[in-house]
C-alpha positions, 0 to 999 in steps of 0.5 A: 694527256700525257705526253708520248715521252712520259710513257716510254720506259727507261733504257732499264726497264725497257731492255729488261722487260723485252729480254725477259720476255724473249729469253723465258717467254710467257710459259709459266713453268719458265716465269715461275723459274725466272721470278724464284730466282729473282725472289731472293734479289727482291727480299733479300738473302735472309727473308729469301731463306725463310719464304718459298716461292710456289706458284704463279697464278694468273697474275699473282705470285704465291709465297709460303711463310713459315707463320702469320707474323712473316706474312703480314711484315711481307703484305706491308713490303709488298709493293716495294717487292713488287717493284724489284720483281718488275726491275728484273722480269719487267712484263713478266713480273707478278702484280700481286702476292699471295701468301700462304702459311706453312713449313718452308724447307731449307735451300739446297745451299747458300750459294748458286754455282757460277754460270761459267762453271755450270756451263764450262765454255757455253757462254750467253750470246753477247746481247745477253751479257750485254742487257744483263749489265743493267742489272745493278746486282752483281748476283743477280746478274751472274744468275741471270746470264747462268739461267739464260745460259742454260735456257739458250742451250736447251733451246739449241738441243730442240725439244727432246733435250 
């Protein structure tokens, strides 16, 4: 039997679980927001360009490549995504992948606009900024503090926002 302390998370994983959880909630138009921008963090900038992340179901996350040579190199990194999914979205986190091949359109643009520029003055409550340097990666984290930005606010206008 283990012992109690070997089943608690670490300060990481347990601030971001229950922050992810707090912020998005288990709707999964918002898990699905959430995980997508954690995708390119997870794979990395160039395997991100060329995946498209489509769907939650259930527990799994549905990914479409461009062919079978990219899904099957993707099935063999799949528990190391999953990993890096779970850093981020903790509970949240997907535990599978599923992909389906197909064209993959083109992002938008290489680069995500600043939180502070997206937002103007509107800054994440302090918890938020907080929790989020526990995020190693800086662009992750700048992403995480815009999209938790936007959600509070949204949250804050009531539902006709």
């Amino acid at each position: 039997m283990r012992s109690p302390r070997s089943r608690q998370p670490t300060p990481l994983t347990s601030g971001t679980q229950d922050l992810a959880v707090q912020l998005f909630g288990r709707q999964p138009e918002h898990v699905l927001a959430l995980l997508r921008a954690a995708w390119p963090a997870a794979v990395g900038s160039e395997l991100a360009r060329r995946t498209e992340v489509i769907a939650m179901e259930g527990r799994t996350l549905r990914v479409r490549v461009p062919d079978a040579g990219w899904r099957k190199a993707l099935h063999r990194m799949r528990r190391d995504i999953l990993a890096r999914l779970r850093q981020v979205a903790g509970r949240l986190a997907p535990s599978a992948l599923g992909f389906h091949e197909g064209s993959v359109p083109e992002p938008p643009s290489p680069t995500m606009p600043r939180w502070d520029a997206d937002l103007g003055d509107s800054l994440p409550p302090a918890s938020v900024r907080e929790a989020a340097q526990a995020i190693a990666d800086p662009d992750l984290r700048e992403r995480f503090q815009a999209t938790a930005a936007r959600y509070l606010r949204r949250q804050s206008r009531g539902p006709d926002a």
